[in-house]
BALOBA-1460 file (C-alpha; in Angstrom, 3 decimals):
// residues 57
<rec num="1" residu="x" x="-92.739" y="-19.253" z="70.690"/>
<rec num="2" residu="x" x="-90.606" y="-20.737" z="73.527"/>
<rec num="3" residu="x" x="-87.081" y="-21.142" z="72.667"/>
<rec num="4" residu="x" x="-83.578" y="-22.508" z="74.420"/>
<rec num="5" residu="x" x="-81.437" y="-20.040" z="72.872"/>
<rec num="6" residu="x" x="-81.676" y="-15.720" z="71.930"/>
<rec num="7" residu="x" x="-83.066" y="-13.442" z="69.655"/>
<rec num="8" residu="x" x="-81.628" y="-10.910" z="67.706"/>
<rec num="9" residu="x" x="-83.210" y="-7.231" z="68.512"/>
<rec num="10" residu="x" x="-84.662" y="-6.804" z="64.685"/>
<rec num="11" residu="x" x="-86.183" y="-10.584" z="65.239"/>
<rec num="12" residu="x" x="-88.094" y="-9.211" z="68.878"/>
<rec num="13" residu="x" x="-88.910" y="-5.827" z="66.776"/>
<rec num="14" residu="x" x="-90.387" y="-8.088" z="64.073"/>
<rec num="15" residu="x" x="-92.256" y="-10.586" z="66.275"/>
<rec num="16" residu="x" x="-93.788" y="-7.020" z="68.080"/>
<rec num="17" residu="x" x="-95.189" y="-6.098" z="64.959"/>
<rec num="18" residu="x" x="-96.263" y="-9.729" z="63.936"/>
<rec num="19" residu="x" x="-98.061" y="-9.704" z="67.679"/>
<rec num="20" residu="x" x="-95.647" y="-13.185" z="68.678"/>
<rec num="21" residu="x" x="-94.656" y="-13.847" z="72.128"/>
<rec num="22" residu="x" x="-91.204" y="-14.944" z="72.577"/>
<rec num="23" residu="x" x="-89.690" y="-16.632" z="75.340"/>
<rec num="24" residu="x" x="-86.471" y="-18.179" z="76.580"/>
<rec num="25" residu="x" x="-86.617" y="-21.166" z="78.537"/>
<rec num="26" residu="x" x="-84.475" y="-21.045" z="80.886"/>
<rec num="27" residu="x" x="-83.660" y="-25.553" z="81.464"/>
<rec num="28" residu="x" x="-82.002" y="-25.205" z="84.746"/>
<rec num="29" residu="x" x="-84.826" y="-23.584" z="86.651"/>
<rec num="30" residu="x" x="-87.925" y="-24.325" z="83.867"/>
<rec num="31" residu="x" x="-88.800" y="-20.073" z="84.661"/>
<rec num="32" residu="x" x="-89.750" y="-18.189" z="80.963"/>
<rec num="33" residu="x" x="-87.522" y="-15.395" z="80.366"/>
<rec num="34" residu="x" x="-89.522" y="-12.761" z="77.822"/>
<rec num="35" residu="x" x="-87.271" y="-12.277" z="74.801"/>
<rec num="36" residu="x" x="-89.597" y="-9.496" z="73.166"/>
<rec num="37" residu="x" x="-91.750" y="-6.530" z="74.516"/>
<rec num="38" residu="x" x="-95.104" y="-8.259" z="73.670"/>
<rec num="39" residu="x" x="-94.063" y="-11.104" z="75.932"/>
<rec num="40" residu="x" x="-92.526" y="-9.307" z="78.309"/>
<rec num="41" residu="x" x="-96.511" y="-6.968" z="78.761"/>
<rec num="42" residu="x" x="-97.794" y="-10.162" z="79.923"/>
<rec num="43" residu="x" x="-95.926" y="-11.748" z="81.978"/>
<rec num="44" residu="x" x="-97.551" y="-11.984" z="85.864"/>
<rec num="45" residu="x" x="-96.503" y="-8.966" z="88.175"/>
<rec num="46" residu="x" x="-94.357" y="-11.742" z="90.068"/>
<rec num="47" residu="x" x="-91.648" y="-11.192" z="87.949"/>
<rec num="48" residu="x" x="-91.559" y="-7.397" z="88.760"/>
<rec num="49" residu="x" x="-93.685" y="-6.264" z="91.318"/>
<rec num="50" residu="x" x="-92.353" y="-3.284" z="91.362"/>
<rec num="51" residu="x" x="-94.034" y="-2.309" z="87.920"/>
<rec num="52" residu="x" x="-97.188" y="-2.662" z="88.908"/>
<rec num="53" residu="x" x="-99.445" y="-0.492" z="91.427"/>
<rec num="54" residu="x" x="-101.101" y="-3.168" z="93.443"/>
<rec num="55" residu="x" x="-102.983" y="-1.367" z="96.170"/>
<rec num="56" residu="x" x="-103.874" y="-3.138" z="99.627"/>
<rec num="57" residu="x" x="-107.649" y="-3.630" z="99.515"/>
């Protein structure tokens, strides 16, 4: 679900266990903000490279 507004921590809990993906849209720069863990697992390591181990080949 993409939304333009929050989500209260027992919503993000309940959309973990319902296996949703939440995210805020953020309208002044059109970037997806993760509003629950499950979304947040999948977003591209662009967002935080830092939390991935991405080796130099």
């Amino acid at each position: 679900m993409i939304t333009s507004g929050g989500i209260s921590r027992p919503a993000a809990a309940f959309a973990d266990r319902a296996k949703a993906f939440i995210y805020h849209l953020d309208p002044a720069t059109g970037r997806l903000v993760p509003l629950n863990s499950r979304a947040d697992d999948v977003m591209p390591p662009g967002t935080e490279p830092d939390r991935y181990d991405l080796e130099p080949w």
